[in-house]
N, C-alpha and C positions, 0 to 999 in steps of 0.2 A: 547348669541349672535344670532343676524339671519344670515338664509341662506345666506343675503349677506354682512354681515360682517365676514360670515366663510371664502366665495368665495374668497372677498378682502383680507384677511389675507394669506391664501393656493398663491395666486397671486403675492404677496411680496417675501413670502416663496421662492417660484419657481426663481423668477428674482435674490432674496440673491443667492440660491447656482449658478444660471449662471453665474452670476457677478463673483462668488470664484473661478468658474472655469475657466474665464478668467482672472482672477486674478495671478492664480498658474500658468499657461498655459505660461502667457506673452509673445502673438503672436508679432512677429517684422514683419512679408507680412501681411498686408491689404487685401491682397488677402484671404490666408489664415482664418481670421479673419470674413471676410464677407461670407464665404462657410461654417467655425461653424455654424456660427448664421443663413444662410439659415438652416442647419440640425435642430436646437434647434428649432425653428420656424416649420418646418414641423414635428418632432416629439410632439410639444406641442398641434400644430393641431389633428395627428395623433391619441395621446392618451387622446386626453380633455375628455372623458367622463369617463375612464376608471380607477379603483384604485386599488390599491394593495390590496391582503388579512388585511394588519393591515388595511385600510380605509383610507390612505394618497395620493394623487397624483399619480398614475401613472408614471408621469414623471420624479416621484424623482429619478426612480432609473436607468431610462437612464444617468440622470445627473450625479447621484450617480459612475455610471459604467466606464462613460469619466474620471471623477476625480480621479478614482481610477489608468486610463489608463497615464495621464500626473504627477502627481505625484508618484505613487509610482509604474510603470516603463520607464516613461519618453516618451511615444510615442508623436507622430506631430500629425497634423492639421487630415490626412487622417483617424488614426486611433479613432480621438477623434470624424467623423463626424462618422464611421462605429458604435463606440460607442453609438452615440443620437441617432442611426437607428435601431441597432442591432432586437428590435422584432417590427419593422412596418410594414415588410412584415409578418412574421408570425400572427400577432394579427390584423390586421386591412387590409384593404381595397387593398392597396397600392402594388404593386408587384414589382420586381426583375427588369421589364423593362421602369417602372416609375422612380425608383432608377437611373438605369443606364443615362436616359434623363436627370434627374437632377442633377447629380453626375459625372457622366463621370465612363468608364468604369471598371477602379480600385476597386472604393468604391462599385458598382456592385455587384464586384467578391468576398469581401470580405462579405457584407451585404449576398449573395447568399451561401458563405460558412457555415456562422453563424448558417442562419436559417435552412438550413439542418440537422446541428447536434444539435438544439434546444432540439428536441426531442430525444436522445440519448438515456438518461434512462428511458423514460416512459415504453419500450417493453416488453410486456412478456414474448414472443418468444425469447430462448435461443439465436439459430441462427442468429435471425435479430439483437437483443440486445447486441452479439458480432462482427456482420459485422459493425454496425452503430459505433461504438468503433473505429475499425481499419478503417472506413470512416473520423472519426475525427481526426486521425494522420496523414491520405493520404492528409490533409489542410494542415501538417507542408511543404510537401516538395513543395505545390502550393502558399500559400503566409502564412508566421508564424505570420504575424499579425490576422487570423481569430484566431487562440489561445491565442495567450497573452490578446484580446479582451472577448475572451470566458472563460479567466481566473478570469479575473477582475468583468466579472458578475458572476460567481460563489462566488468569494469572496463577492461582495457586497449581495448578497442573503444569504448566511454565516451570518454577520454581523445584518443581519434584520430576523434571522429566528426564533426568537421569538412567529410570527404571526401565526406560522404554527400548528398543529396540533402534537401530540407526534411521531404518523407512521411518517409523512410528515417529519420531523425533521430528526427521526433516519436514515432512508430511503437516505436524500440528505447527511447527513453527513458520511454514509457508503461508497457514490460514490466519495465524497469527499475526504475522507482521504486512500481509494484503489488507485481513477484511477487520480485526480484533483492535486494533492499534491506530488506525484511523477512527475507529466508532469512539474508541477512549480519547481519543486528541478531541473529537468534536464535541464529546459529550464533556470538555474540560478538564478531564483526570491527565494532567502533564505528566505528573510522577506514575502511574501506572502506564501512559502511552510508553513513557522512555523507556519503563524496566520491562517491558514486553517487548522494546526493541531489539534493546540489549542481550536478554534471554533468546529470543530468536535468530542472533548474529552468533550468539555461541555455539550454534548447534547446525547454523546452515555454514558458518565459516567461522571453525573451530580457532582454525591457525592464528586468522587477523583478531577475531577475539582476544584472543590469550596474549598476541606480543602487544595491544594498545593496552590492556590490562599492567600490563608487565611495564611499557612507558606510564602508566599515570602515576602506578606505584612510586615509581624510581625518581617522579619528577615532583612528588607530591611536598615535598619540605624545599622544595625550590617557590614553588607556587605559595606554598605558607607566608614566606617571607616576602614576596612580593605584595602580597593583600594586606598584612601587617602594615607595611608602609604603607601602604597605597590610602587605608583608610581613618588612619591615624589622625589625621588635618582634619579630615569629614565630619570623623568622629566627635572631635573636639567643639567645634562650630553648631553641631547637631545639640548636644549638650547645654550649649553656650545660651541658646534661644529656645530652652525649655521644650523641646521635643522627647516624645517618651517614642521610642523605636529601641530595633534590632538592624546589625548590618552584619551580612556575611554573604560569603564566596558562594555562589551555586558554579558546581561542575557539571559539564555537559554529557551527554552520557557516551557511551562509548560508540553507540551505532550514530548519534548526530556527528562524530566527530570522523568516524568513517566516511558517511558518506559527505561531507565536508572534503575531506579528503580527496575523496572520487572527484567532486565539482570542479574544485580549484586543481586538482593533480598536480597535489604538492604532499610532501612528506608529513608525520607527526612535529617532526622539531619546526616546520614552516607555518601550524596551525595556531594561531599565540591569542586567539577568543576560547580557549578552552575553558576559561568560565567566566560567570557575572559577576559583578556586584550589587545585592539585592538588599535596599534599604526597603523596612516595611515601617509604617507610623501607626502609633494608636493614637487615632484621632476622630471623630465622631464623624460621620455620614454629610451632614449637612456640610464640613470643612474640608475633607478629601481631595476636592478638585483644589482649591486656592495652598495646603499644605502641600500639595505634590509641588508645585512649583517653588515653592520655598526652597524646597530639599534641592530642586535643578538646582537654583540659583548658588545657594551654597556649596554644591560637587561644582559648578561651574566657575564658582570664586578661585579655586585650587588648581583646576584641572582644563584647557582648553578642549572643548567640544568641537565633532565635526556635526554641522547643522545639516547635511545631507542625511543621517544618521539618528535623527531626532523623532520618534513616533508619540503620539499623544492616544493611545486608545482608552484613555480616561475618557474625552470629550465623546470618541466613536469606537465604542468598545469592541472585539471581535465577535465575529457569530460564536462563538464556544463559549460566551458572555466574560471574556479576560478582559481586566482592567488595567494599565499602569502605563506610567511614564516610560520611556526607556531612550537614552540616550548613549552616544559613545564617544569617549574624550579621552587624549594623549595622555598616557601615562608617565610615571617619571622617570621609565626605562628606555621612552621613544617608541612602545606600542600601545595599541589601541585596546582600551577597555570596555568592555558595556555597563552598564548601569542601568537596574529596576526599581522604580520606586513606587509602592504601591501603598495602600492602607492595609490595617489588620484584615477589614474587609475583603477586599480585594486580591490579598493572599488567600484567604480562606477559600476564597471562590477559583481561584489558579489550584490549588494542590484538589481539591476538595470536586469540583467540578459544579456539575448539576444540582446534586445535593443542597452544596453550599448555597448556591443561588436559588433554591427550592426557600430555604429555610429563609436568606435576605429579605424573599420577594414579598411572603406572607408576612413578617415583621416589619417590612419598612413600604411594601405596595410597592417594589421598584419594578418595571418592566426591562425584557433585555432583548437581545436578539437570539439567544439562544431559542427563548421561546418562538422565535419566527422562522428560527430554522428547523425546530422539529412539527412546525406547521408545514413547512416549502418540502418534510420530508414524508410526510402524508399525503402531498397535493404528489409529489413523483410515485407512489407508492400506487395510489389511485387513478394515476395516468389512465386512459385507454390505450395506449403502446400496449402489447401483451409480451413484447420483448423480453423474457425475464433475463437475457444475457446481457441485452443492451444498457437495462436497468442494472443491472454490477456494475457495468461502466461508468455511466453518469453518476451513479452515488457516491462509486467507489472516488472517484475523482473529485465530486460535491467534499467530500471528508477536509480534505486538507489545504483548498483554495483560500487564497488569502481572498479579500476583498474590497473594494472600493464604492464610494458615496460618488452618486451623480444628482443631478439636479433637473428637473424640468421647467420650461420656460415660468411657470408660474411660482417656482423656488421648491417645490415638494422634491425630499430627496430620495432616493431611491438606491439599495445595498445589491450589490451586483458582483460576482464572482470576478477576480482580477484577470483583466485580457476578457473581456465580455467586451461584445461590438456596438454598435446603431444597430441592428437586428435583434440582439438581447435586448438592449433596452427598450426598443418599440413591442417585442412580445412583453415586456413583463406592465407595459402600460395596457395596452389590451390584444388580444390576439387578430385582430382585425387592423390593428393597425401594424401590425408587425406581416401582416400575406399582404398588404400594399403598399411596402413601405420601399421608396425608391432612394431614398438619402436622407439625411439631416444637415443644420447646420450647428456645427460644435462650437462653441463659444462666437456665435457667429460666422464662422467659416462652415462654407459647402466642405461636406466629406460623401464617402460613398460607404454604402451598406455593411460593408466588412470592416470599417474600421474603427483599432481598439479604441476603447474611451481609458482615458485617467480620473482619477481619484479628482474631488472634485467640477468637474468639468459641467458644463450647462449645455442639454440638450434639445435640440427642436426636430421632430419626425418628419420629414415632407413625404409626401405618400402620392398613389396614382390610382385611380380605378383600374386602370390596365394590366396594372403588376399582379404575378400574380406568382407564390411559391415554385421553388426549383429546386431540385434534387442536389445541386452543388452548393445550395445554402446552408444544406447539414454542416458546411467545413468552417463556415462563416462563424458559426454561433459555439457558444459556455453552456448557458445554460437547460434545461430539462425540458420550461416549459417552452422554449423557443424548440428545440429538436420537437420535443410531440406534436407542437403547431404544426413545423414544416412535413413531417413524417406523413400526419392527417391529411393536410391539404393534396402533397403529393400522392398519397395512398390516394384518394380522389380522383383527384389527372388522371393516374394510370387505368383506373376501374373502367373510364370511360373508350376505352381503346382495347377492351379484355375482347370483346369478341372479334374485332377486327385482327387483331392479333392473331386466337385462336382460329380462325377460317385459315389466314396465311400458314400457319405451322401444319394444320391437317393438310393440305395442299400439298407443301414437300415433303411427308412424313409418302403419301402416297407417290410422289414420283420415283421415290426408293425405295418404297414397297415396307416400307416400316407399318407396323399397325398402330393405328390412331387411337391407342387405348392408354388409360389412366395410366397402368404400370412402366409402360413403355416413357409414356410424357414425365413423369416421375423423373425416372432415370436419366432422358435427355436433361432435364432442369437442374438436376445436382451435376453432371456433368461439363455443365456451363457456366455453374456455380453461381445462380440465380435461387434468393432467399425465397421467396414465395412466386406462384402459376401467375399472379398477375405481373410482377416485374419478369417473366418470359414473354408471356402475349406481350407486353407493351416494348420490349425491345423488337419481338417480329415486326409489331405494327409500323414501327419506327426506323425499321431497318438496322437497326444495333447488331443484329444477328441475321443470317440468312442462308438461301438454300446452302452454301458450301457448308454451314455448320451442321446441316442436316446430313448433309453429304458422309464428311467424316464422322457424323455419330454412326451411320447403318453400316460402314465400312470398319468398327473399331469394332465387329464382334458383340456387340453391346449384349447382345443374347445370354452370351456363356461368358464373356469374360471383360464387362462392361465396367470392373471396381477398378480393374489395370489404368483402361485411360485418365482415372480420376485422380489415380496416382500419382500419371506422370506429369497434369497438366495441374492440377489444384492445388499439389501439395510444395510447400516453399521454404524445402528442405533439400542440400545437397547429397548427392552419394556419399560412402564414408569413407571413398577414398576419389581421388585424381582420374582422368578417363585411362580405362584399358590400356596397357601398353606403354604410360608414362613412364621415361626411364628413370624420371625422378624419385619416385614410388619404390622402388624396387620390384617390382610386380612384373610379371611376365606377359604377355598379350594370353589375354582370353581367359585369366581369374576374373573374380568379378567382387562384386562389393560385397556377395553374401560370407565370401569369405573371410569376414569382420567377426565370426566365431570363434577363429585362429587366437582373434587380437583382446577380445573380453570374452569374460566368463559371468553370468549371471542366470537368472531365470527368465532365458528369451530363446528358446531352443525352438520356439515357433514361428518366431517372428524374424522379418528381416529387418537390415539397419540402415537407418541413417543419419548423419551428424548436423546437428543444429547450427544454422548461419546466423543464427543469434550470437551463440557465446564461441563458437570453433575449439571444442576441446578438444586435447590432446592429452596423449600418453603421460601419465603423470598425474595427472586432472581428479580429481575427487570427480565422477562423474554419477548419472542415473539416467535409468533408459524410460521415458514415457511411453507407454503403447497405446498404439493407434489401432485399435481392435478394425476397425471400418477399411483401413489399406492395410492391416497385416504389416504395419512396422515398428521399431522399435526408434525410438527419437533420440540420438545421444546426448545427453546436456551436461554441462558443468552444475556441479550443487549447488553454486553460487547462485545462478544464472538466473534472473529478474525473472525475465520471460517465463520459465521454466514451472516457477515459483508462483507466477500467477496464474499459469494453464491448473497448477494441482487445486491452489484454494477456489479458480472458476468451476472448475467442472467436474472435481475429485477424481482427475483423474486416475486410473493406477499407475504405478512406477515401480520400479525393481534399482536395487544400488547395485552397481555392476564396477568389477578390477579391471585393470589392463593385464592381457599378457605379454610379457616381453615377447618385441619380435622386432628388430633395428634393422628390417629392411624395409620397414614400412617408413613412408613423411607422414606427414599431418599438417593443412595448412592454416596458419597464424598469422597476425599479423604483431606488428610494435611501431612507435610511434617515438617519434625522437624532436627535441628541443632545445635549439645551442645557438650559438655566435654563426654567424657566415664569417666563414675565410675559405680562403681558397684551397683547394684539395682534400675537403671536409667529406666529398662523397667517395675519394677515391679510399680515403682511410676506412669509411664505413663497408663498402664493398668486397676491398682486402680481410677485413675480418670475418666478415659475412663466410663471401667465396672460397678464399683462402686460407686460411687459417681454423675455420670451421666447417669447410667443406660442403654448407648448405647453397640449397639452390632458393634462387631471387624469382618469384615468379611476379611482382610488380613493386615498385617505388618511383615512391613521388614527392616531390620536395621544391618548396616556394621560399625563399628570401627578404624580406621585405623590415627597410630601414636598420640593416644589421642584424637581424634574429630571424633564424633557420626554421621550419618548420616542416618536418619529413614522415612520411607511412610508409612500411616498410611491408609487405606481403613475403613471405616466405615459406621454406618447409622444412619442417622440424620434424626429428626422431619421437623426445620426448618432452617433457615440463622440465627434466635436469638440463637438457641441450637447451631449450628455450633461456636458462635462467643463467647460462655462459655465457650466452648470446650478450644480454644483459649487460650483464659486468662487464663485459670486453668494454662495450661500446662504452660504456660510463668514464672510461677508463681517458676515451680520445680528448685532448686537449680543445677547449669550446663547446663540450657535447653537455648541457646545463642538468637534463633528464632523459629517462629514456624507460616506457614501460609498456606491457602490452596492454594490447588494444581488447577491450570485451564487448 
């Protein structure tokens, strides 16, 4: 083809999917309709020269990003032009007040919100890289469509991120499935949380990806005919009593059923909730709550129910503002089914999220908790805590908390984060009564401060003038506004103790002749790994710390070579190999661990290494090396690896993807975990295998018995990932041994 039969073709291209997207959209205002098509027209402008990494248009994925915006969570005209805009100020010419002239001010403000937090995760900087985080939450409480907009390009980049490079890949899909996928689960988009799970699993774990892929497939006409039966009776009865509905199978997606998997550490063929049964009614508003129970009663005529298993969040909807029945009852295979019964409503608002409930709330006046939760996420946003680290944590965590209703002595109830103590509950009634709060009593029993509350329960605070916050309370409490309570108060305590503090440290800083200057005090405090000057003074004053720690700072060189000690005493990470001389290792006395250069190869010729006691990878291991620019090392991690995963979307960090080189005179230590019947001579077979038969060495095992079933940890040292996965199978093999997998 020539250049311009490629042009003409790419040109079709473009006009199909705008056409599709007014298509799906199906504008009824004219008005509306011809404000699109100015946007699509100035962004075609905008981006005509410019193309994606794969080498396709440009434009496709403005296009791409709108469509995502009106089909799958229902936005109008505004969000779909904000959509064709979203990087025309960022990438091109065009600015925020060209926008606003031709848009009016709305589309502005939202186009202006976008391109601010464009760059979110490019940051190195800790700091900036979690202010610019809790920047793009501070858009929910200003307008929530700069998110749902911001969601939908995430996900269409997901979906295309094939083009990208392998860092490039792991890297988006780590922020992805941390900070992207929660904000989607709370803001109610289920189908968008799962497929940005799922896209995320593909690309940070290719392998389990593709072989759960590969079981859905193969088991999918198995599963056909069990829901066939299964809903046939339902069906019929449904019918019978004049109910207008849909009934079908929702599958789970493939990252819930992974880490399912993980939970319960059982195989795919042991996982048998791999999906629902979701009956949805069309029934009007006013009837919703009284049909939903009809529909139980009739799956319940057929099917026995386990009542442990019964949730009603019709009556107490989730914070994400989800509504439906759900129950789970024996099926006529002898496993266990779930069941969703919701309204067309109430579906709308499950797939649909925010939106959906946007549009309920102004048609029908209904209040939700959704909206109380992006109030509780502006009251965290506006904390005085300046922690912007701290504040990832708590929110990030706020995302996916289930919750519970409690009650106070006079019956007002109160929604409380599940596993919330008497300490949450006393901060969230007022903050004064949570710094005096000595106990309550729960359904009239005494309890003490730290203990959790259940879902319904009736709370009474007793309090004391005396009490007064403590720095171990932080471990007691859920929720945000109880930490800022405790954080403030004790930020207080300790203020009052800064100069006494301060006096005692100048004192031995001079009996060792250290100088009593900022720079120096600086450096003792990260060295002791104390977050702020006042929680040093207030450990001197208190004696937490004392001359001997002064002692060993002015002795540790601190002058010239004061990053070393910080190294060896802060950092909580192992060498990457076994000590000097281990003749397990194969190493000879006096190599040392820098010579981990031998054993990968990547882009870390500067830095030295060390291997994470998070995940313990080994040879074999899909690995990446984070670097710690501040101690000069390079941190080995599995790609998989949780930890790993949340260090990059906290702090962006950087990382390098780094090979193993063969070299089988090195171990590596690992551990595996085993699960079988007690009989006797069960450890001597595991041993023999181990020792003899594979020739590795046992460097700890530990193993308890209790009422017939074995329970064992096996610490070991391994060559490689292929010797580890021998390991495996030997053992699988022993007569009573049920599982056996490693440990991460």
């Amino acid at each position: 083809m020539t250049a311009k039969d490629i042009a003409e073709a790419e040109n079709q291209e473009i006009l199909k999917r705008y056409r599709n997207l007014l298509r799906i959209w199906k504008p009824r205002n004219p008005d509306d309709r011809k404000i699109v098509r100015k946007a699509f027209r100035l962004a075609l402008e905008a981006h005509r020269d410019m193309r994606r990494r794969s080498g396709e248009p440009y434009i496709f994925h403005p296009l791409g990003v709108a469509t995502i915006c009106v089909e799958e969570i229902g936005l109008g005209a505004t969000s779909i032009v904000c959509a064709l805009l979203h990087d025309v100020v960022e990438d091109t010419e065009y600015t925020v007040e060209d926008i606003r002239g031709l848009f009016g001010e709305k589309v502005a403000l939202i186009i202006d919100g976008l391109t601010k937090i464009k760059g979110i995760f490019d940051q190195r900087s800790t700091s900036v890289h979690a202010e610019n985080f809790k920047r793009l939450l501070l858009t929910l409480s200003d307008d929530v469509r700069v998110i749902l907009v911001k969601l939908a390009d995430r996900l269409h980049n997901m979906r295309t991120l094939d083009a990208l490079q392998g860092d490039k890949q792991l890297k988006i899909s780590s922020e992805t499935v941390i900070l992207y996928a929660p904000l989607a689960h709370r803001l109610g988009l289920h189908a968008i949380k799962s497929e940005l799970e799922d896209l995320a699993l593909k690309y940070t774990e290719p392998d389990v990806y593709e072989t759960l892929v590969g079981k859905l497939r193969s088991t999918a006409r198995e599963r056909s005919r069990f829901v066939s039966k299964f809903i046939h009776p339902i069906r019929q009865d449904l019918i019978q009593q004049g109910f207008k509905f849909t009934i079908k199978a929702r599958e789970k997606s493939v990252a819930a059923i992974w880490q399912k998997m993980k939970k319960k550490e059982v195989p795919f063929e042991e996982i048998y909730d791999i999906f629902a049964i979701r009956i949805v009614i069309d029934t009007p508003i006013e009837s919703e709550k009284s049909d939903a129970w009809k529909v139980y009663s009739i799956v319940t005529d057929h099917y026995l129910p386990n009542m442990d298993r019964l949730r009603d969040w019709i009556s107490i909807p989730k914070a994400n503002g989800y509504e439906a029945l759900h129950t789970t009852v024996m099926g006529h295979t002898g496993h266990w089914v779930e069941i969703q019964i919701r309204s067309k409503r109430m579906d709308e608002v499950a797939e649909r999220g925010y939106a959906a409930h946007w549009k309920y709330k102004e048609s029908f006046n209904i209040s939700s908790k959704l909206d109380n939760w992006l109030d509780r996420i502006k009251e965290m946003i506006e904390s005085p805590d300046s922690d912007a680290l701290s504040f990832i944590d708590d929110v990030k965590g706020f995302f996916f908390l289930d919750e519970i209703s409690v009650f106070t002595p006079s019956g007002e109830m109160r929604i409380l984060p599940a596993n919330s103590t008497v300490l949450d509950f006393a901060y969230a009634i007022h903050s004064e009564l949570g710094n005096t709060c000595i106990g309550a009593k729960v359904d009239k029993k005494l309890v003490p401060i730290n203990q959790p509350l259940k879902n319904g329960q009736q709370v009474e605070v007793i309090t004391s003038s005396k009490q007064a916050p403590r720095e171990e309370w932080l471990t007691y409490v859920m929720t945000t506004r109880a930490k800022t309570n405790i954080k403030q108060a004790v930020k207080e305590e300790k203020k009052l103790f800064s100069k006494q503090g301060r006096d005692k440290l100048e004192k031995w800083f001079k009996q060792f002749n250290v100088d009593f200057k900022p720079g120096q005090i600086k450096q003792f405090q990260l060295v002791n790994n104390f977050p702020t000057l006042i929680d040093l003074y207030y450990s001197a004053a208190t004696d937490k710390i004392g001359i001997k720690d002064v002692k060993i700072f002015a002795a540790s060189n601190y002058r010239d070579g004061w990053l070393n000690y910080v190294s060896r005493s802060s950092v909580n990470h192992k060498t990457i190999l076994p000590h000097e001389g281990d003749s397990r290792t194969g190493r000879q006395p006096g190599e040392t661990a820098k010579n981990l250069e031998e054993d990968l190869q990547g882009d870390v010729t500067t830095y030295g290494y060390q291997v994470a006691t998070c995940c313990n990878p080994i040879p074999g291991d899909e690995v990446i090396g984070l670097m710690d620019s501040e101690n000069s090392k390079t941190v080995i991690h599995r790609t998989k690896c949780t930890q790993a995963l949340e260090t990059i979307s906290r702090y962006g960090t950087h990382f390098v993807k780094l090979n193993w080189v063969n070299n089988e005179f090195i171990s590596f230590l690992t551990s595996i975990r085993i699960n079988g019947i007690d009989k006797i001579g069960l450890i001597n077979e595991i041993t023999r295998i181990i020792s003899n038969e594979m020739n590795l060495n046992i460097q700890a095992f530990s193993i308890q018995a209790d009422k017939g079933i074995t329970e064992g940890q096996i610490n070991l040292f391994v060559r490689d990932a292929t010797t580890l996965d021998n390991v495996l199978e030997k053992l699988k093999l022993i007569e009573g041994v049920i599982s056996v997998r490693r440990v991460d």
